[in-house]
mmJSON file of the N, C-alpha and C atoms, coordinates in Angstrom:
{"data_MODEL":{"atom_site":{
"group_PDB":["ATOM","ATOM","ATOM","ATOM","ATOM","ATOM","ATOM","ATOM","ATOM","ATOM","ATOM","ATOM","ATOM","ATOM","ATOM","ATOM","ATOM","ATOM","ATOM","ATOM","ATOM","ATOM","ATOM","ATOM","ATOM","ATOM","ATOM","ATOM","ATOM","ATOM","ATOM","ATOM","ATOM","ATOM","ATOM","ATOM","ATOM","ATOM","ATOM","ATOM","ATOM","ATOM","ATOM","ATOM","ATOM","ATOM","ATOM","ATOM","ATOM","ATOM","ATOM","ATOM","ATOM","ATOM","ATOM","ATOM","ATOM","ATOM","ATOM","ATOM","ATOM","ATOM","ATOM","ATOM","ATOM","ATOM","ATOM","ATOM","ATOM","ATOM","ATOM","ATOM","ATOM","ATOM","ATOM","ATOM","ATOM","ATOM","ATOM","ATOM","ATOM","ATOM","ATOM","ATOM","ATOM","ATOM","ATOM","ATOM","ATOM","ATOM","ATOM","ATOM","ATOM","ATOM","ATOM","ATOM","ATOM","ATOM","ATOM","ATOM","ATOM","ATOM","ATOM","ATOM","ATOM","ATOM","ATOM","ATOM","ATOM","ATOM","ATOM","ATOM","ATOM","ATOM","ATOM","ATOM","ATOM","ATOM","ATOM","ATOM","ATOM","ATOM","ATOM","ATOM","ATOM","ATOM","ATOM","ATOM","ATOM","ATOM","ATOM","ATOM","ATOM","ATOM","ATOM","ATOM","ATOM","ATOM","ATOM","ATOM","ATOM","ATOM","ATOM","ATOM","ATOM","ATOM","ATOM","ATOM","ATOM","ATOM","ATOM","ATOM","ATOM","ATOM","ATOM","ATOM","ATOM","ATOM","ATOM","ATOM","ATOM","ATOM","ATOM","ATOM","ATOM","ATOM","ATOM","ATOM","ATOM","ATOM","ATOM","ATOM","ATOM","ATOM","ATOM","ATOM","ATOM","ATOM","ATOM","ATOM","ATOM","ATOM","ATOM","ATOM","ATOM","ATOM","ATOM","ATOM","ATOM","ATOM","ATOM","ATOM","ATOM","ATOM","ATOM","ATOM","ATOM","ATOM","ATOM","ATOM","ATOM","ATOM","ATOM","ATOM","ATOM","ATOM","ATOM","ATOM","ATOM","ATOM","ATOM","ATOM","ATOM","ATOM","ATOM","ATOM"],
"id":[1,2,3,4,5,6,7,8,9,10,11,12,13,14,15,16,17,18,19,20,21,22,23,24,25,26,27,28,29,30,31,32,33,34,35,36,37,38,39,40,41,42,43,44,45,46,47,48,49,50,51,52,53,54,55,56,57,58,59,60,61,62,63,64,65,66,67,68,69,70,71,72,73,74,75,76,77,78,79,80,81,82,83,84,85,86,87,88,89,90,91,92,93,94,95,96,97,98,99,100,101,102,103,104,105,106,107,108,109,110,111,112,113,114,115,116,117,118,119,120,121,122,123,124,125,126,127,128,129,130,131,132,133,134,135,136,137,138,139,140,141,142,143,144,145,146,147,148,149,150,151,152,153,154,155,156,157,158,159,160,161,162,163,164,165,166,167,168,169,170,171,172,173,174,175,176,177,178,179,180,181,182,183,184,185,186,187,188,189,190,191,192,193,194,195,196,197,198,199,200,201,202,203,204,205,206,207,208,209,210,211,212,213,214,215,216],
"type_symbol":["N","C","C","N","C","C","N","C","C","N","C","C","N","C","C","N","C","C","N","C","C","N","C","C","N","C","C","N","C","C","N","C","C","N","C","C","N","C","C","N","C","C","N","C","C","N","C","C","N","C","C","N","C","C","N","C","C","N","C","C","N","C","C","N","C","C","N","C","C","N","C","C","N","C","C","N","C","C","N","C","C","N","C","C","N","C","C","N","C","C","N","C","C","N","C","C","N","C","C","N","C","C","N","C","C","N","C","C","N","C","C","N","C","C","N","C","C","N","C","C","N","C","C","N","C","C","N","C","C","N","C","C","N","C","C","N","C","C","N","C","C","N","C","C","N","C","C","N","C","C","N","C","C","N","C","C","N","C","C","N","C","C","N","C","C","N","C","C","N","C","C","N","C","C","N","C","C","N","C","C","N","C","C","N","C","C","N","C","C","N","C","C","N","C","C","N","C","C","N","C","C","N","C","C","N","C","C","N","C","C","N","C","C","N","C","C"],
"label_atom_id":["N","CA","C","N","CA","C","N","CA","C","N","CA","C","N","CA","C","N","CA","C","N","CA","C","N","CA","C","N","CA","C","N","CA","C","N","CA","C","N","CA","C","N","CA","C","N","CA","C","N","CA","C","N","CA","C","N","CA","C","N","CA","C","N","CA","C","N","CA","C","N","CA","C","N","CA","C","N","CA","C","N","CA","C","N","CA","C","N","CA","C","N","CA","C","N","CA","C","N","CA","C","N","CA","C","N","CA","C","N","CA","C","N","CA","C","N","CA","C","N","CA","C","N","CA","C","N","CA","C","N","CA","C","N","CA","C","N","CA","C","N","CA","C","N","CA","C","N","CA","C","N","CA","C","N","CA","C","N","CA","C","N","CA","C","N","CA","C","N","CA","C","N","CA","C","N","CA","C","N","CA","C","N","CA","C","N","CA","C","N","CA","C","N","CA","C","N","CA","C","N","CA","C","N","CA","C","N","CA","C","N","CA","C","N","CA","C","N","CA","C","N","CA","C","N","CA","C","N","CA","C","N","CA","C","N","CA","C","N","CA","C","N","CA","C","N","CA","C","N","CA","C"],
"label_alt_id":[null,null,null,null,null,null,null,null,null,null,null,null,null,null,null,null,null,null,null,null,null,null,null,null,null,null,null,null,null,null,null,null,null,null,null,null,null,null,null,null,null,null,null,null,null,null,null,null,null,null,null,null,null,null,null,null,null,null,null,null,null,null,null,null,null,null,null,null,null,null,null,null,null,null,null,null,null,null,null,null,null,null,null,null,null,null,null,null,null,null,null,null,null,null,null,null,null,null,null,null,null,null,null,null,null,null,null,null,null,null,null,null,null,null,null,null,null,null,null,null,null,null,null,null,null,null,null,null,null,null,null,null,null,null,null,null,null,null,null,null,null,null,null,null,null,null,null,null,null,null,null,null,null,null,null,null,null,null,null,null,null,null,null,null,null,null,null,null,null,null,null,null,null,null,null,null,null,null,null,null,null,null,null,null,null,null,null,null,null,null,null,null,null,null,null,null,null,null,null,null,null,null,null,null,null,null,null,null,null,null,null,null,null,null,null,null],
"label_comp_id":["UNK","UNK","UNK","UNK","UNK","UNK","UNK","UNK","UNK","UNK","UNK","UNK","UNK","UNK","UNK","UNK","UNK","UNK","UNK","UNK","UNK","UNK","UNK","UNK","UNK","UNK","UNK","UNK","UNK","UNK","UNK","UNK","UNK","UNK","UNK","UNK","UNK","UNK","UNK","UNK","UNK","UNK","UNK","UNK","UNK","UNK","UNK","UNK","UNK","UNK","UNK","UNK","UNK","UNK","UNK","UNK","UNK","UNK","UNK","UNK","UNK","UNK","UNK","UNK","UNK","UNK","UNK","UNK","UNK","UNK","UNK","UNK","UNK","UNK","UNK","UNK","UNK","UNK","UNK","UNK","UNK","UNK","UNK","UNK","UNK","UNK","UNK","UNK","UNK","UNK","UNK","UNK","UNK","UNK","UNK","UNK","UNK","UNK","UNK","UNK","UNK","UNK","UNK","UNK","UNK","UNK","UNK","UNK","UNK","UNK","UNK","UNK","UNK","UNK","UNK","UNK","UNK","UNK","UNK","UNK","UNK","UNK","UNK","UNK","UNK","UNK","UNK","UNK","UNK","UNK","UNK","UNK","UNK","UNK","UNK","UNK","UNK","UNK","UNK","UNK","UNK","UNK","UNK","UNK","UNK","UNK","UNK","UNK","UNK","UNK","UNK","UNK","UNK","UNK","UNK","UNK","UNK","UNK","UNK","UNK","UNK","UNK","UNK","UNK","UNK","UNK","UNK","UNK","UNK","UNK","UNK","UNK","UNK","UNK","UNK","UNK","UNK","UNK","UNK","UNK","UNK","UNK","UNK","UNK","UNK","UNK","UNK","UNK","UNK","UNK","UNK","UNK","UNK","UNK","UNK","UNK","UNK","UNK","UNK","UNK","UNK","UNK","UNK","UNK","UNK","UNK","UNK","UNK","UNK","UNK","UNK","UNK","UNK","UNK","UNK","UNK"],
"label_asym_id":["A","A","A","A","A","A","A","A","A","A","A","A","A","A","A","A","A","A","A","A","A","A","A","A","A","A","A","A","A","A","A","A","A","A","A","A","A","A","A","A","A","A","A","A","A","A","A","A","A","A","A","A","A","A","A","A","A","A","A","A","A","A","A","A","A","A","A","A","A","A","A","A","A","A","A","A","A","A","A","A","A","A","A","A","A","A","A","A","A","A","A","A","A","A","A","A","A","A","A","A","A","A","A","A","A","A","A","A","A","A","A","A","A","A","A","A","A","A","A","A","A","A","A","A","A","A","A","A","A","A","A","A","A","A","A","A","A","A","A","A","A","A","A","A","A","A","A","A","A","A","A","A","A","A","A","A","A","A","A","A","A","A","A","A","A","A","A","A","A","A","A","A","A","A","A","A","A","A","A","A","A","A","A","A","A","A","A","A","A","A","A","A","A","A","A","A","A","A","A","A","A","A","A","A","A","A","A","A","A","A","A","A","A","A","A","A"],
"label_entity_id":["1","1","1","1","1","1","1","1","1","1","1","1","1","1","1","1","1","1","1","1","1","1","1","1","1","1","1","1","1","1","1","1","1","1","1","1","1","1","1","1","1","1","1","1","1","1","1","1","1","1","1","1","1","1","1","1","1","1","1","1","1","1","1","1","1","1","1","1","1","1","1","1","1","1","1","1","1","1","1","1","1","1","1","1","1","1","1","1","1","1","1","1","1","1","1","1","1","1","1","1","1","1","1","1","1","1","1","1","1","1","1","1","1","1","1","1","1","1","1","1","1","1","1","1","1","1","1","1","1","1","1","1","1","1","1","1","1","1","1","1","1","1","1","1","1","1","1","1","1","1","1","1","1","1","1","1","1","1","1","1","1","1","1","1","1","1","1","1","1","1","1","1","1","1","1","1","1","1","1","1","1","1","1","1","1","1","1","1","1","1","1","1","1","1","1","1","1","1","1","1","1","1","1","1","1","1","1","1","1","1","1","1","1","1","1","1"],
"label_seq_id":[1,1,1,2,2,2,3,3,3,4,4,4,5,5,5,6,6,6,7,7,7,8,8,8,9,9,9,10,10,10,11,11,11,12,12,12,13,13,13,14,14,14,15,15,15,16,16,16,17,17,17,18,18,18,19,19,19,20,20,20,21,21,21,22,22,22,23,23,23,24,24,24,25,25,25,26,26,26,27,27,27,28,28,28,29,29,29,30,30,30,31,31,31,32,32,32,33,33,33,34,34,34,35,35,35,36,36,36,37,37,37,38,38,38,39,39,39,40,40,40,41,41,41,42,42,42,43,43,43,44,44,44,45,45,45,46,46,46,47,47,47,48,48,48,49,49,49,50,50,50,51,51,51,52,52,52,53,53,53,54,54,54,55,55,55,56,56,56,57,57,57,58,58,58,59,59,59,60,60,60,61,61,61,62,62,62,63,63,63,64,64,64,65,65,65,66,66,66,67,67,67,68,68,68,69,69,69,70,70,70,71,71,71,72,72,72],
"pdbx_PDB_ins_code":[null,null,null,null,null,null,null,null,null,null,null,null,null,null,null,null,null,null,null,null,null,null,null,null,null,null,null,null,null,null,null,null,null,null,null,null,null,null,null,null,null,null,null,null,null,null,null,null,null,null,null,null,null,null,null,null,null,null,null,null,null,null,null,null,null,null,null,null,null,null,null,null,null,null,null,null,null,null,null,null,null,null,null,null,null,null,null,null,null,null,null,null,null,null,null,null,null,null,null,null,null,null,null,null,null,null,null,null,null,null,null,null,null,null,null,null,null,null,null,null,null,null,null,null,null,null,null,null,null,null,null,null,null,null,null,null,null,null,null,null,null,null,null,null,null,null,null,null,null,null,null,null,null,null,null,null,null,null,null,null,null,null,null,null,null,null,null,null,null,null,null,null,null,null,null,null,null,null,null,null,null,null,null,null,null,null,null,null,null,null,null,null,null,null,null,null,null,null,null,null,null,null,null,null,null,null,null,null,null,null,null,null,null,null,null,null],
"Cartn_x":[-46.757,-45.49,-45.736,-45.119,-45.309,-44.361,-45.021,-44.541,-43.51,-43.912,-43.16,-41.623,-41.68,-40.635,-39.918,-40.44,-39.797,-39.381,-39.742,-39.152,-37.753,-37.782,-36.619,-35.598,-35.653,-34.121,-33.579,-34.738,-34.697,-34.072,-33.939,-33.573,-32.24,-32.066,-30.431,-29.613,-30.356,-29.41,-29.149,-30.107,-29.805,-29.213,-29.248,-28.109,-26.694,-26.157,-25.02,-24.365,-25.484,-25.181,-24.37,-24.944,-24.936,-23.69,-23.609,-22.113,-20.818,-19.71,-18.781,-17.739,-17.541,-16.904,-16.795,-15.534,-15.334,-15.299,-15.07,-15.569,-17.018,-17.664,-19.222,-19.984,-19.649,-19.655,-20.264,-19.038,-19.165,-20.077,-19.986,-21.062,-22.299,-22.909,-24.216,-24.192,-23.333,-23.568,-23.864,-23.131,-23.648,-24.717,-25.396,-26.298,-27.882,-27.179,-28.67,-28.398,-27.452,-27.393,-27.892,-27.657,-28.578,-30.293,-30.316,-31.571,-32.267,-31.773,-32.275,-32.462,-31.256,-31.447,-32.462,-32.757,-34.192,-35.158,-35.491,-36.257,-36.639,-35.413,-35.349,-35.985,-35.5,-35.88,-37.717,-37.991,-39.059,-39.93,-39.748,-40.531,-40.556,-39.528,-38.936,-40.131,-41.195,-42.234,-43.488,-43.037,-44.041,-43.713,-45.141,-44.577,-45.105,-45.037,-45.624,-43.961,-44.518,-43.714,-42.535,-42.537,-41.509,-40.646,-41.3,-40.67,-39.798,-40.599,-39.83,-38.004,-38.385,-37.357,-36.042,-36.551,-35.552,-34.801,-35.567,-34.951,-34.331,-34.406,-33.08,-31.918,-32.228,-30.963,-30.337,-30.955,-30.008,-29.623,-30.183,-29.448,-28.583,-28.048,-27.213,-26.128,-26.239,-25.167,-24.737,-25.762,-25.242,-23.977,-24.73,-23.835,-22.496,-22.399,-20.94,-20.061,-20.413,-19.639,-19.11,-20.12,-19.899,-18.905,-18.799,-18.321,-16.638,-16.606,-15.209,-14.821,-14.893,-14.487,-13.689,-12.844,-11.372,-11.213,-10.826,-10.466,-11.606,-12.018,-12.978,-12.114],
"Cartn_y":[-93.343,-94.038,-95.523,-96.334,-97.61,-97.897,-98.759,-98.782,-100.398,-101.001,-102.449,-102.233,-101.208,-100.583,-100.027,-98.923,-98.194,-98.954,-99.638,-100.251,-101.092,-101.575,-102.341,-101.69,-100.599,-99.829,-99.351,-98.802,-97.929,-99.066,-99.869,-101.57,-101.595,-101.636,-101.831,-100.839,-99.561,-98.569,-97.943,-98.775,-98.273,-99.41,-100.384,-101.511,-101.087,-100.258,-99.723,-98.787,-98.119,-96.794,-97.379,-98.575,-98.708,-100.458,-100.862,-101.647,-100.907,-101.903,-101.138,-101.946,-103.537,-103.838,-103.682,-102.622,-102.144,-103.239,-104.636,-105.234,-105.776,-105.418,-105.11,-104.449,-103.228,-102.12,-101.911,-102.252,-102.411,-103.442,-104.189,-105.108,-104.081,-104.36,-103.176,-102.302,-101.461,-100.088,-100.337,-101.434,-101.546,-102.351,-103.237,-103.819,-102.151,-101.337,-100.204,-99.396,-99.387,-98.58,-98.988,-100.689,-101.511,-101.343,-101.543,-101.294,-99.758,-98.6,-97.274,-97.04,-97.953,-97.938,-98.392,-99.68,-100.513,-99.458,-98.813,-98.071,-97.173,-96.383,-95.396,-95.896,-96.851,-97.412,-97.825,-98.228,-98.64,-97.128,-95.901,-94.493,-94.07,-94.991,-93.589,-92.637,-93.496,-92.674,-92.198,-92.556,-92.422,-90.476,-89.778,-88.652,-88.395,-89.006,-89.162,-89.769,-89.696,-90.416,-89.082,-87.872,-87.114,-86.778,-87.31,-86.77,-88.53,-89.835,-90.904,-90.587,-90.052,-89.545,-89.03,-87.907,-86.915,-87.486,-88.774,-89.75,-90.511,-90.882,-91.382,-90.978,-89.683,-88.938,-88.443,-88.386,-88.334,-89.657,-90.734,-91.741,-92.35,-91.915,-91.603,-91.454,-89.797,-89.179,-89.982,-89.902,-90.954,-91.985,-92.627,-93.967,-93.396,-92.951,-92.59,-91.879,-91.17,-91.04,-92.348,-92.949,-93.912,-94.67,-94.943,-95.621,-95.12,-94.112,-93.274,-92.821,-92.775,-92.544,-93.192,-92.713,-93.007,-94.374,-95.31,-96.553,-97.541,-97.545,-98.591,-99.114],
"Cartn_z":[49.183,49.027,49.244,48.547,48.138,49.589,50.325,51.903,51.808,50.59,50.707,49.951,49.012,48.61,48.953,49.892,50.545,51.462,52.149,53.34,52.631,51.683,51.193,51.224,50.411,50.075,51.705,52.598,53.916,54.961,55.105,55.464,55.244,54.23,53.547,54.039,53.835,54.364,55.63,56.379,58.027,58.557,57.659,57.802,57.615,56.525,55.979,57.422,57.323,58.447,60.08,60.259,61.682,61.517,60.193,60.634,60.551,61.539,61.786,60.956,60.474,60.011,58.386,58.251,56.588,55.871,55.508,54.619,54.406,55.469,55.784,55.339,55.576,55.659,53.836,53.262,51.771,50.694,51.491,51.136,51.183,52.529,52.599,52.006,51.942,50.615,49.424,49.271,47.761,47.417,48.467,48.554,48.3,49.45,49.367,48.414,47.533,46.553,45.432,45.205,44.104,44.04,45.806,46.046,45.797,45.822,45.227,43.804,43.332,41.69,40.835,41.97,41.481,41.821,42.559,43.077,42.156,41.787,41.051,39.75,39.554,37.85,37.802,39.213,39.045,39.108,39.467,39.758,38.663,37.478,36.237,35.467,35.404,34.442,35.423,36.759,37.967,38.822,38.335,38.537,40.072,41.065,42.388,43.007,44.169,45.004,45.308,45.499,45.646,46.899,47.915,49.239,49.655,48.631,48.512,47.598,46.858,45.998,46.43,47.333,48.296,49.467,49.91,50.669,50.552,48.897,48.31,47.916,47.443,47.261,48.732,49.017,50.536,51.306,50.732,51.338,50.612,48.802,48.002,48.699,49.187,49.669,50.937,51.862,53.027,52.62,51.749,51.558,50.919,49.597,49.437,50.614,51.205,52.336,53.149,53.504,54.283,53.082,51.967,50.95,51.272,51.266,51.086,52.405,53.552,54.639,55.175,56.052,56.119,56.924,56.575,57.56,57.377,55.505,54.927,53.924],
"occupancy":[1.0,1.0,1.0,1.0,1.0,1.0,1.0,1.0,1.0,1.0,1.0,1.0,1.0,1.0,1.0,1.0,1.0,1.0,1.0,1.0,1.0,1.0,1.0,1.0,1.0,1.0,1.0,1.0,1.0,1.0,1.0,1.0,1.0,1.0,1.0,1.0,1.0,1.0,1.0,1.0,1.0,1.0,1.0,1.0,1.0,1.0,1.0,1.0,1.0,1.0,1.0,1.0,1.0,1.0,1.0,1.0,1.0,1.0,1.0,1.0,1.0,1.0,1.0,1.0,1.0,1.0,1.0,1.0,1.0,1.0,1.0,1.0,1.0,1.0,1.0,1.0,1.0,1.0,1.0,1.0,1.0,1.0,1.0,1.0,1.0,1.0,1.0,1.0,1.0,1.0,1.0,1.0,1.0,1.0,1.0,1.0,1.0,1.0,1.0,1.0,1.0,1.0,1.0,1.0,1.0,1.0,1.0,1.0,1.0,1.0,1.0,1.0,1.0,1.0,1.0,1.0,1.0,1.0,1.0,1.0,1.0,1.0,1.0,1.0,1.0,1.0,1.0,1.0,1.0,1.0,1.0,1.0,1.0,1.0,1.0,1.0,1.0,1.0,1.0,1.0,1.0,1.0,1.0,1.0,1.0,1.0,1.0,1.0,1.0,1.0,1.0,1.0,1.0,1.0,1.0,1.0,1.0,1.0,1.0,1.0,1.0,1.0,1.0,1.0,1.0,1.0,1.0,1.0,1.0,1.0,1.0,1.0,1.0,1.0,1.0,1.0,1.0,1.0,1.0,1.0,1.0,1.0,1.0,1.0,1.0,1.0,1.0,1.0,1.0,1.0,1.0,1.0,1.0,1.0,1.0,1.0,1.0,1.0,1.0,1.0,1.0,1.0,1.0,1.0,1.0,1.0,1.0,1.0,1.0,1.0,1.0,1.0,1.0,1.0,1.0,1.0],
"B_iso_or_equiv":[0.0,0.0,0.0,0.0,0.0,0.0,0.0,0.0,0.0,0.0,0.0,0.0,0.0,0.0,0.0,0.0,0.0,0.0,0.0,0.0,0.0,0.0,0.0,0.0,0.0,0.0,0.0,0.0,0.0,0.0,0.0,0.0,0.0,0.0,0.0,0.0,0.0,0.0,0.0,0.0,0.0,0.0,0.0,0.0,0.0,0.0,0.0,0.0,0.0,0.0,0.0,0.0,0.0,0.0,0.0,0.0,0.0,0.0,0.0,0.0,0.0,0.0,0.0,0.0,0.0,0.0,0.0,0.0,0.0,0.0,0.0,0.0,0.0,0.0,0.0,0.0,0.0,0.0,0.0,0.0,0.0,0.0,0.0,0.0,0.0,0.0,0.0,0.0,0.0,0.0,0.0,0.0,0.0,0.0,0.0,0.0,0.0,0.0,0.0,0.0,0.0,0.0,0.0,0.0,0.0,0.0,0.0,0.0,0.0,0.0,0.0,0.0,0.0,0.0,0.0,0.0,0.0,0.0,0.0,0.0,0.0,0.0,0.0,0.0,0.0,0.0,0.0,0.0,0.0,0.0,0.0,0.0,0.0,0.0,0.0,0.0,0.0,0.0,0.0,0.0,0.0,0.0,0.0,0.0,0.0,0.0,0.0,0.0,0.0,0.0,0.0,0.0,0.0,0.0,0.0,0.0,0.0,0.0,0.0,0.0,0.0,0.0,0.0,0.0,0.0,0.0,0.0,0.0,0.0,0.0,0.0,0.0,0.0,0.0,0.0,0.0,0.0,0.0,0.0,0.0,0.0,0.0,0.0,0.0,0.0,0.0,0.0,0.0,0.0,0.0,0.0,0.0,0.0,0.0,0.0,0.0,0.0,0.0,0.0,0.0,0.0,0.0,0.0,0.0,0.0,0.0,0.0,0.0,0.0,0.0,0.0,0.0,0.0,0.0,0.0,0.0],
"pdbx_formal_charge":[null,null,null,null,null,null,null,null,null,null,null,null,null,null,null,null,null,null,null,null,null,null,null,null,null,null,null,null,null,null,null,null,null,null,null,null,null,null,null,null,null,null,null,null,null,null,null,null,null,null,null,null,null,null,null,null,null,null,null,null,null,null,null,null,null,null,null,null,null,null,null,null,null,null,null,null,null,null,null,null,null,null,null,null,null,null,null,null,null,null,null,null,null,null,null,null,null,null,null,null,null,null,null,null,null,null,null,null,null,null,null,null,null,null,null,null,null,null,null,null,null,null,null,null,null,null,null,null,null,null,null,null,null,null,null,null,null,null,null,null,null,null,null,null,null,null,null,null,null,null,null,null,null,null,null,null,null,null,null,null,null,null,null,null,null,null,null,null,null,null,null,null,null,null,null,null,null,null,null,null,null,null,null,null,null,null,null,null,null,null,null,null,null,null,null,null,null,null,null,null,null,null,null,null,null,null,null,null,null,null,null,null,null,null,null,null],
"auth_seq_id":[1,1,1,2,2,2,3,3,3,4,4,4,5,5,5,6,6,6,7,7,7,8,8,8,9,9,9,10,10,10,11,11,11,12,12,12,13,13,13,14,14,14,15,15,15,16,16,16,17,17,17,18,18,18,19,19,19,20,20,20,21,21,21,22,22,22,23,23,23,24,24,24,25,25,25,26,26,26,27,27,27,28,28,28,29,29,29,30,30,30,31,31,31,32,32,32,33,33,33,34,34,34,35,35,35,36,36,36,37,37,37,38,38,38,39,39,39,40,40,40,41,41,41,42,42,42,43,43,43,44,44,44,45,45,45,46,46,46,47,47,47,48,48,48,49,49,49,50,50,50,51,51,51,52,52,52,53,53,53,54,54,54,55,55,55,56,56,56,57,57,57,58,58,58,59,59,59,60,60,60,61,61,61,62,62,62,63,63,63,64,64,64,65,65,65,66,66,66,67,67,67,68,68,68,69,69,69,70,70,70,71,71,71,72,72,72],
"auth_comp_id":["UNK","UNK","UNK","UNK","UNK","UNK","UNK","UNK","UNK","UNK","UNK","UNK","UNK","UNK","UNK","UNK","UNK","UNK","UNK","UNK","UNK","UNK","UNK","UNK","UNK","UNK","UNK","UNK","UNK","UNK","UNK","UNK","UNK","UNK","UNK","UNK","UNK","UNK","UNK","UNK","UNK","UNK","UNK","UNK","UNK","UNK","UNK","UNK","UNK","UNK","UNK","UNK","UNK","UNK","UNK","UNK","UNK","UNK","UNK","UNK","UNK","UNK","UNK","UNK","UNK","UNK","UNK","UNK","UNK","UNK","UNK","UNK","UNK","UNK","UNK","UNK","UNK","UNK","UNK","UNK","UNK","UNK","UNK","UNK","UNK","UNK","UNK","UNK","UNK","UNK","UNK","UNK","UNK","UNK","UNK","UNK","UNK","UNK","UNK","UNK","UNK","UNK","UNK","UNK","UNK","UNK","UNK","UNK","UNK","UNK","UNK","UNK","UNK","UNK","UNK","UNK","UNK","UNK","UNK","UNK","UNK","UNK","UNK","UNK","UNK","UNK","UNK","UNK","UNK","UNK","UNK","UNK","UNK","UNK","UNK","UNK","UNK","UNK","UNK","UNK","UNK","UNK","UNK","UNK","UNK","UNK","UNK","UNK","UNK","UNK","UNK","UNK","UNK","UNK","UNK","UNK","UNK","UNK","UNK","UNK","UNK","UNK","UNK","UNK","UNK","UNK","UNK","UNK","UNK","UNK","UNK","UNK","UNK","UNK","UNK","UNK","UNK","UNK","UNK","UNK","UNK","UNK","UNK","UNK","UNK","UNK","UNK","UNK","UNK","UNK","UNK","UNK","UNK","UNK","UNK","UNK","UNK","UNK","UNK","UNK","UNK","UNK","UNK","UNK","UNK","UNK","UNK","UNK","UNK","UNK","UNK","UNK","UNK","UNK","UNK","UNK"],
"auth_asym_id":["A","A","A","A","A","A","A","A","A","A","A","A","A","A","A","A","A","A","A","A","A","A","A","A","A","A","A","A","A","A","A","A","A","A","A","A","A","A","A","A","A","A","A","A","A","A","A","A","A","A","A","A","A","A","A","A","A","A","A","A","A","A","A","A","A","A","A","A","A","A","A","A","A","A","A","A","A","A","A","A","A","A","A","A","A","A","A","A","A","A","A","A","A","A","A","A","A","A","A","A","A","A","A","A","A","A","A","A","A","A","A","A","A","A","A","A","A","A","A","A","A","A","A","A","A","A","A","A","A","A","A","A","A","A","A","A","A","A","A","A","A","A","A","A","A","A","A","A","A","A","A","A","A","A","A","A","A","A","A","A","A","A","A","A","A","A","A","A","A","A","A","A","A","A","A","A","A","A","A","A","A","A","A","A","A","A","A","A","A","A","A","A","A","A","A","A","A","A","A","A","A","A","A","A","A","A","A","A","A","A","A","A","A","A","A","A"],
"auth_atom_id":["N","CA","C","N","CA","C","N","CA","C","N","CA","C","N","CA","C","N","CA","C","N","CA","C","N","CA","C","N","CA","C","N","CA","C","N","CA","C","N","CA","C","N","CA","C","N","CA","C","N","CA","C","N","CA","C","N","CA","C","N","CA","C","N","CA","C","N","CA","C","N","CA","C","N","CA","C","N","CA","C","N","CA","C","N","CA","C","N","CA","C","N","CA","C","N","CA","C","N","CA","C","N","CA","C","N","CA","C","N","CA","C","N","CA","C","N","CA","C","N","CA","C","N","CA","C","N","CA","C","N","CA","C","N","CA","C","N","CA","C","N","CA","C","N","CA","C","N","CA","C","N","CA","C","N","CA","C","N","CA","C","N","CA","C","N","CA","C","N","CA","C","N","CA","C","N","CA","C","N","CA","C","N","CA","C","N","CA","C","N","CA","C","N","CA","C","N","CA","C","N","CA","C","N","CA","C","N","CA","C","N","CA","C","N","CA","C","N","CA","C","N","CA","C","N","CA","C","N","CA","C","N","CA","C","N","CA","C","N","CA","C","N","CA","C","N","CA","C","N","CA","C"],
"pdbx_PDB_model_num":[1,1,1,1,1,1,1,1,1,1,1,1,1,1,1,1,1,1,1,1,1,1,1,1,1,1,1,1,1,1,1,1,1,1,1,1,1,1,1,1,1,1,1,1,1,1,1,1,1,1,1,1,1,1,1,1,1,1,1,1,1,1,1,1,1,1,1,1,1,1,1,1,1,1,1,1,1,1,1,1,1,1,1,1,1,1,1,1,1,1,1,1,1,1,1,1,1,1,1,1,1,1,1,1,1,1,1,1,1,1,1,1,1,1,1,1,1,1,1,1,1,1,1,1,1,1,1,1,1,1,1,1,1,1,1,1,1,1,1,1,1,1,1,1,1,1,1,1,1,1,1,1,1,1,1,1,1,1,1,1,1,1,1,1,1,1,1,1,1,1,1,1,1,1,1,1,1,1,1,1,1,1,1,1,1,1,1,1,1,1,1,1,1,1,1,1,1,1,1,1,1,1,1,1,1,1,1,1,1,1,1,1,1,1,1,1]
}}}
């Protein structure tokens, strides 16, 4: 796993996770969600990296929750 990459998106989103102010809050999400997409886009023809992969989709899900939860 590409460790300078990974660390980018993984950054953003334990940033998301741990603010409390909802116009914050939103910012960061969508900040680590840009950042997975790049990610994603950059793996597209890359058939490695799979347990990187699974950590995104779960930090996918993370974030829309956090996106949609009550009192954001």
């Amino acid at each position: 796993m590409d460790q300078i990459q990974f660390q980018s998106w993984y950054q953003l989103c334990s940033a998301a996770v741990i603010e409390l102010e909802p116009k914050l809050l939103i910012e960061r999400v969508d900040a680590a969600e840009a950042a997975i997409q790049g990610r994603l886009r950059d793996l597209q023809f890359d058939s490695d990296h799979h347990k990187e992969r699974q950590l995104m989709e779960d930090a996918l899900r993370t974030l829309r929750f956090l996106r949609h939860r009550p009192n954001t």
